[in-house]
C-alpha positions, 0 to 999 in steps of 0.5 A: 697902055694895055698889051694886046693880046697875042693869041693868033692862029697862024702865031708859032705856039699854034704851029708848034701845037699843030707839029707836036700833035702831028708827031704824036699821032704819027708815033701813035699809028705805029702802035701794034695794039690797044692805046688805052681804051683805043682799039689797036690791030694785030699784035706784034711779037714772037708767038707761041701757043698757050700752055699752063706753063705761061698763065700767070698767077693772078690777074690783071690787065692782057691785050687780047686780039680777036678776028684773026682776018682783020685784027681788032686789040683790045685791053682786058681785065683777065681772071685766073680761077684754078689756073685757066685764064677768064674774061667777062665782057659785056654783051654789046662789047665789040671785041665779044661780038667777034669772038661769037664769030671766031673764037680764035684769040692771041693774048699778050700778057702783061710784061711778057713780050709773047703774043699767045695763041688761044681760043675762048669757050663759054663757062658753063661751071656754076663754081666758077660763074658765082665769081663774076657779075650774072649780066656778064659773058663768062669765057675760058682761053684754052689752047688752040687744037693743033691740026693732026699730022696724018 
């Protein structure tokens, strides 16, 4: 005689799926940025505004955040040309949509716990856009202009 089969709903390895499940999305939702190719919110961390001091050498992968009102991260490949950092994102890319509305940005750098404090303007140098696609939307992060004293 054949055994049968035990694949029921309600049998415990569903219910420990289910609970497993359950905990990961719990422990997902107390994420402060990006998972993945997930948007995340506002990026948590000490914050300081960009300087050169800090941009790093060569690119790589940062989580920028974009719409200071309501906090949208999102994983970016960054480009470091002369020692100022670059994006290029693509015209129906969320996030671009966004910085088009404010272009106020926090970045966290890959291994540096420092959400830093900058804002995003097109490139318009012709040196610097022969190094990225033409269909893309060249932008440099520049520091943010600090409120006067007086």
């Amino acid at each position: 005689m054949m055994p049968e089969a035990t694949t029921r709903v309600g049998s415990k390895p569903a219910g420990l799926r289910n609970a497993a499940l359950i905990l990961v999305l719990a422990v997902l939702s107390g994420c402060n940025g990006p998972l993945f190719m997930l948007p995340g919110g506002r990026l948590s961390g000490p914050e300081a505004p960009l300087t050169a001091a800090v941009i790093p050498d060569e690119g790589g992968v940062a989580v920028l955040e974009t719409r200071p009102d309501d906090p949208y991260s999102v994983n970016v490949g960054i480009a470091v040309v002369d020692g100022v950092i670059h994006i290029d994102p693509a015209a129906e890319r969320r996030w671009y949509q966004h910085l088009l509305d404010d272009p106020d940005v926090r970045i966290r750098f890959e291994g540096d716990p420092v959400v830093y404090t900058a804002r995003v303007e097109p490139v318009r140098d012709p040196g610097v856009l022969e190094r990225f696609e033409q269909t893309r939307n060249v932008l440099k992060l520049v520091p943010r202009a600090t409120p006067s004293n007086s």
